[in-house]
C-alpha positions as a printed Julia matrix, in Angstrom:
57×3 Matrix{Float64}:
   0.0     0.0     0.0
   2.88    2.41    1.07
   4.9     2.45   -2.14
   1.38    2.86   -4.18
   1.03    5.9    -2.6
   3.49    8.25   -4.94
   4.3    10.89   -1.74
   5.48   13.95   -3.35
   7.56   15.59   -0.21
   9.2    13.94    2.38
   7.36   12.95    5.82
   8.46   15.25    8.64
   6.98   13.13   11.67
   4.97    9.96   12.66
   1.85   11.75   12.71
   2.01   13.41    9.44
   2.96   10.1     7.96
  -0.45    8.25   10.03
  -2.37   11.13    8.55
  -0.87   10.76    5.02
  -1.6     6.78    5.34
  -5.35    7.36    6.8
  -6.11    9.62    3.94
  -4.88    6.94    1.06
  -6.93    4.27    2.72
 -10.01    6.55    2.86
  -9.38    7.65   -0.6
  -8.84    3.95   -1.64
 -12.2     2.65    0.58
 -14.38    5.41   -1.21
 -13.3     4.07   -4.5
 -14.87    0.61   -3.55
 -12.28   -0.62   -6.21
 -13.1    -4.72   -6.56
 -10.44   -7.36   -6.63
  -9.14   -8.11   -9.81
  -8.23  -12.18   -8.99
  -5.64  -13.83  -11.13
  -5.51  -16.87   -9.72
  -8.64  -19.2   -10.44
  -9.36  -21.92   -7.46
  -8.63  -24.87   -9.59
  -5.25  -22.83  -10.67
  -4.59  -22.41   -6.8
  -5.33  -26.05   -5.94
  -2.7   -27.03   -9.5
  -0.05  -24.79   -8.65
   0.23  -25.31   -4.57
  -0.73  -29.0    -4.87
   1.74  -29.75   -1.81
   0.26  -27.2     0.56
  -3.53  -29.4     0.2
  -3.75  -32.73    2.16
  -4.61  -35.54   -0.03
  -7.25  -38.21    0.63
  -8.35  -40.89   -0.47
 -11.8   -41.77   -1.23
C-alpha cells in the first residue's frame, strides 16, 4: 500500500505520515475498487498442490 502511494515531499513526523496513510486508505475505501483475482481456485489447488492434504476416497 505504502509504495502505491506516490508521496510527493518527504514525511516530517509519525503523525504526518499516520495522517498521510489514513487519507490513502479513505481515498482507496471510497473508491470501492473490486479485486481483480488472477488466480482461479482450480489454478490455486494445480499450482500449490503440496500445501492441500490428499485423501483418499
Amino acid at each position: 500500500m505504502l509504495f502505491n502511494m506516490r508521496l510527493t515531499q518527504r514525511i516530517p513526523d509519525k503523525d504526518h505520515l499516520r495522517r498521510e496513510v489514513e487519507t490513502n486508505i479513505n481515498t482507496r475505501n471510497a473508491k470501492a475498487t473490486s479485486v481483480n483475482w488472477r488466480f482461479t481456485s482450480q489454478d490455486d489447488r494445480r499450482k500449490l498442490a503440496r500445501l492441500y492434504p490428499r485423501f483418499s476416497t
